[in-house]
C-alpha positions as CSV (number, residue, x, y, z in Angstrom):
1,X,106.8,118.2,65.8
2,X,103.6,116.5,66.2
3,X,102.3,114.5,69.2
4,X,102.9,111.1,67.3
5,X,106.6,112.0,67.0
6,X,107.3,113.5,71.0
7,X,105.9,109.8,71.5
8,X,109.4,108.6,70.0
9,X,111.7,111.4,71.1
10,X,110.7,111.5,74.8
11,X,111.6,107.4,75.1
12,X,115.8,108.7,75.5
13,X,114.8,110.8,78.0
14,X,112.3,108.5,80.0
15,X,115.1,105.9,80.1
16,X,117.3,107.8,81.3
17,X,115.1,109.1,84.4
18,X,113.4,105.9,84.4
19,X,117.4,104.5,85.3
20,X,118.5,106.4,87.6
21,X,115.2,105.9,89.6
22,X,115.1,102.4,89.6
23,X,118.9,102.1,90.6
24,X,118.5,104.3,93.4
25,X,115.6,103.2,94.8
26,X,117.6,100.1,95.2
27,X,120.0,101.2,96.6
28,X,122.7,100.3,93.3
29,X,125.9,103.0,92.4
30,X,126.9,103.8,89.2
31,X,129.6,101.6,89.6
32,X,127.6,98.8,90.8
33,X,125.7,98.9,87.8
34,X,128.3,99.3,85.6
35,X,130.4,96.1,86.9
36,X,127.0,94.6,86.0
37,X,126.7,95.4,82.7
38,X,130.4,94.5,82.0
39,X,129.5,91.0,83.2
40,X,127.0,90.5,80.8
41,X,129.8,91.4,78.1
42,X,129.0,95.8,77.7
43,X,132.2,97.6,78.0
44,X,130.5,100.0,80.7
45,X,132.2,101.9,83.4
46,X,130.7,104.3,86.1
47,X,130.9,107.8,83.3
48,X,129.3,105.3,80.7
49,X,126.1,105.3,83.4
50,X,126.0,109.1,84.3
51,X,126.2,109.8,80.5
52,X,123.0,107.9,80.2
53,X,120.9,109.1,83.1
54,X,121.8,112.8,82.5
55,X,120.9,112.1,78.7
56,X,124.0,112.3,77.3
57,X,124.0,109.3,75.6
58,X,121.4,106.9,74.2
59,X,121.0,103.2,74.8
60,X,121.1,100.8,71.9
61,X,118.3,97.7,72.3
62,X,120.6,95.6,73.6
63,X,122.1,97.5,76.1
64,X,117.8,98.5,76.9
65,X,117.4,94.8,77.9
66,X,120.8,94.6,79.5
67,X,120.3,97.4,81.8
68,X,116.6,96.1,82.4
69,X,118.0,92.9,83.5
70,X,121.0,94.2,85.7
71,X,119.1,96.3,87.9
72,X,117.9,92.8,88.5
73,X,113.6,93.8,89.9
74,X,111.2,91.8,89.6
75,X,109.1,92.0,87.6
76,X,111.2,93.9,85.0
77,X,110.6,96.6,85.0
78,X,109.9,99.4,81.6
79,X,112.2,101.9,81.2
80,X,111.0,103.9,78.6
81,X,107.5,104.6,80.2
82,X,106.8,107.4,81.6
83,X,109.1,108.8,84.9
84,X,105.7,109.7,86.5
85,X,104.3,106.5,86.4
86,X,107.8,105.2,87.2
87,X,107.9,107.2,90.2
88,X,104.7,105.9,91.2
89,X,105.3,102.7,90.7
90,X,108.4,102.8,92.7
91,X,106.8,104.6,95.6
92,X,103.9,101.6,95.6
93,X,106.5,99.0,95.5
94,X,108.5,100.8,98.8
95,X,105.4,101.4,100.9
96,X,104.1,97.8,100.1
97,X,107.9,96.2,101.0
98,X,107.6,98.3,104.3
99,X,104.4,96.9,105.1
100,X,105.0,93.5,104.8
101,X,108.7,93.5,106.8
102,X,106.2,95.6,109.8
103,X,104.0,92.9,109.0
104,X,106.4,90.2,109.7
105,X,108.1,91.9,112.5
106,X,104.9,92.2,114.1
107,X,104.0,88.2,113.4
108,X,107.9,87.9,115.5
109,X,107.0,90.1,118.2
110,X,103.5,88.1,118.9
111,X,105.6,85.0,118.8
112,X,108.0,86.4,121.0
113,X,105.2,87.3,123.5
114,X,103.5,84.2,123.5
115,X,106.8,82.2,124.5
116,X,107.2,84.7,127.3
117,X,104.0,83.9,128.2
118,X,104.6,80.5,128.9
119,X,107.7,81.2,130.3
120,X,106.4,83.1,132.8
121,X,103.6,80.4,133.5
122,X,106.3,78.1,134.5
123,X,108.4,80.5,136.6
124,X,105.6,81.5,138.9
125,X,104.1,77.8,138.6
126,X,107.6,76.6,139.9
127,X,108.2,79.7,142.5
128,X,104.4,78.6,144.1
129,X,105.4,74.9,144.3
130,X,108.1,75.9,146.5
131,X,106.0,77.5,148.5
132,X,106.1,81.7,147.4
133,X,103.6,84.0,147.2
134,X,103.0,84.1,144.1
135,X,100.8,87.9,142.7
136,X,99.0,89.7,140.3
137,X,101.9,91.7,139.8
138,X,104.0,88.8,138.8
139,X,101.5,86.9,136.6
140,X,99.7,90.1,134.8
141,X,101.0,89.2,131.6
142,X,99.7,86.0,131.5
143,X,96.1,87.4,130.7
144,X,97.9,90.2,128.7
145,X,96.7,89.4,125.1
146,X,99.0,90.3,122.3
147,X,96.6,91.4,120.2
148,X,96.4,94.3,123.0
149,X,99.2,95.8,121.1
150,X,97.9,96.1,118.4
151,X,95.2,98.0,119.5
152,X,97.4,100.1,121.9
153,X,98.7,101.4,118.6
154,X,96.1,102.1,116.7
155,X,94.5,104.0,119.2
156,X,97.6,105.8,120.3
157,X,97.6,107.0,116.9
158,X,94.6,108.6,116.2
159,X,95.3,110.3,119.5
160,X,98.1,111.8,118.1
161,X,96.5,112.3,114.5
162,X,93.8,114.0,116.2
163,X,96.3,115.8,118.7
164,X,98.3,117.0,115.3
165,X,94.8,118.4,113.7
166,X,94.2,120.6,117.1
167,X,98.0,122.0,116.8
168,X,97.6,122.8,114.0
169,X,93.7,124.6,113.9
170,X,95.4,126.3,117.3
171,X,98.5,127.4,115.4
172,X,96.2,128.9,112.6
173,X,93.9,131.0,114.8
174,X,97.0,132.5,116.3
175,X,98.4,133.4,112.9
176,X,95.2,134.8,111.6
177,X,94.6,136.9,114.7
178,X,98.0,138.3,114.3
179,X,97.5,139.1,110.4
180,X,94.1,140.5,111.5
181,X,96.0,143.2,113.6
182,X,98.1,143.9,111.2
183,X,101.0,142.0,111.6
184,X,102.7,139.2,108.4
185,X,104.9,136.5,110.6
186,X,106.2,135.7,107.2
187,X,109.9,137.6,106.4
188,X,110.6,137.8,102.9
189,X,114.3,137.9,101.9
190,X,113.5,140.6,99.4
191,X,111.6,142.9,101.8
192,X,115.3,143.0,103.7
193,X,117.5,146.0,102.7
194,X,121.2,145.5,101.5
195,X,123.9,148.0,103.0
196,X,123.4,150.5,100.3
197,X,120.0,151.3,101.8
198,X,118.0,150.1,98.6
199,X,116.1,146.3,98.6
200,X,117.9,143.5,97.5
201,X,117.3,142.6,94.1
202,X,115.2,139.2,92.9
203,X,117.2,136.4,94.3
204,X,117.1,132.9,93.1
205,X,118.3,129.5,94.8
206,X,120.4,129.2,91.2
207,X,121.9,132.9,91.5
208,X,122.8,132.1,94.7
209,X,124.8,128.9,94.2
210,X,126.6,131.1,91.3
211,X,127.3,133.5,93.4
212,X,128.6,131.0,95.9
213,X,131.2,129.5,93.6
């Protein structure tokens, strides 16, 4: 099969990666979409949706724009692309919806601090009027910027970026002076010995769940 023709038989697969990505990345069951679908008049249930994403069954067109429409994103999103530029996508679209809600938070902790700010003008404005020493101490934050914060953080972390880096070159040093003498920190499980005296043989996270069953 030629290049021109995996461009055609990949698209079943795609949507059903593509799917399950974009439901779960918001946060939407398999029942959930399912109700959703039978709203808009497709017999689905919840096996109807985990037949699809694990590519047991492909979608007609109009279930395509159906399912587009009920994961309800904006903008809609393609689900027969690629799953890696899915994934990217989806990863972009997180980090940048993160951003903005610090961003916000951030606009609602500087307007926070400026009303304390006045707040506190008024208390010790009132507590002096009536004839109490009024201090430093009590009135600091009044020529405590809040853009101080900001740059609080953003120094604490590059301390700590930078106090990660040293850890780490530190931790490395060690661990090539010890491999220098002779000594591997690192146990492999198939350098241990079973009870008949002999290595264990290959081992596999899939033999293992086997085996565990």
């Amino acid at each position: 099969m030629g290049a021109r023709e995996h461009r055609y038989t990949d698209i079943d697969q795609n949507i059903a990666a593509n799917l399950r990505a974009y439901r779960e990345a918001h946060g939407i069951s398999q029942e959930e979409l399912a109700q959703r679908m039978a709203d808009r008049g497709f017999g689905f249930g919840q096996a109807t949706v985990w037949k699809i994403e694990s590519g047991q069954r492909p979608v007609r067109a109009s279930e395509l724009i159906a399912l587009t429409d009920s994961l309800e994103v904006f903008p809609p999103p393609d689900l027969t692309r690629e799953p890696d530029a899915t994934r990217y996508t989806i990863q972009l679209k997180a980090a940048s919806t993160k951003a903005y809600d610090a961003y916000r938070a951030l606009k609602e902790a500087a307007a926070a601090y400026l009303e304390a700010q006045i707040e506190v003008a008024f208390a010790a404005r009132e507590a002096y009027d009536a004839g109490l020493t009024v201090t430093e101490l009590d009135t600091g934050w009044l020529t405590t910027l809040p853009e101080e914060a900001v740059i609080e953080a953003r120094v604490a972390a590059e301390h700590e970026a930078a106090r990660f880096e040293q850890e780490n070159d530190a931790v490395s040093k060690i661990l090539d002076a010890l491999r220098g003498s002779g000594y591997e920190p690192v146990l492999r499980i198939e350098d241990v010995e079973s009870g008949g005296g002999g290595p264990l043989p290959a081992w596999t996270p899939g033999e293992a769940s086997d085996a565990a069953e």
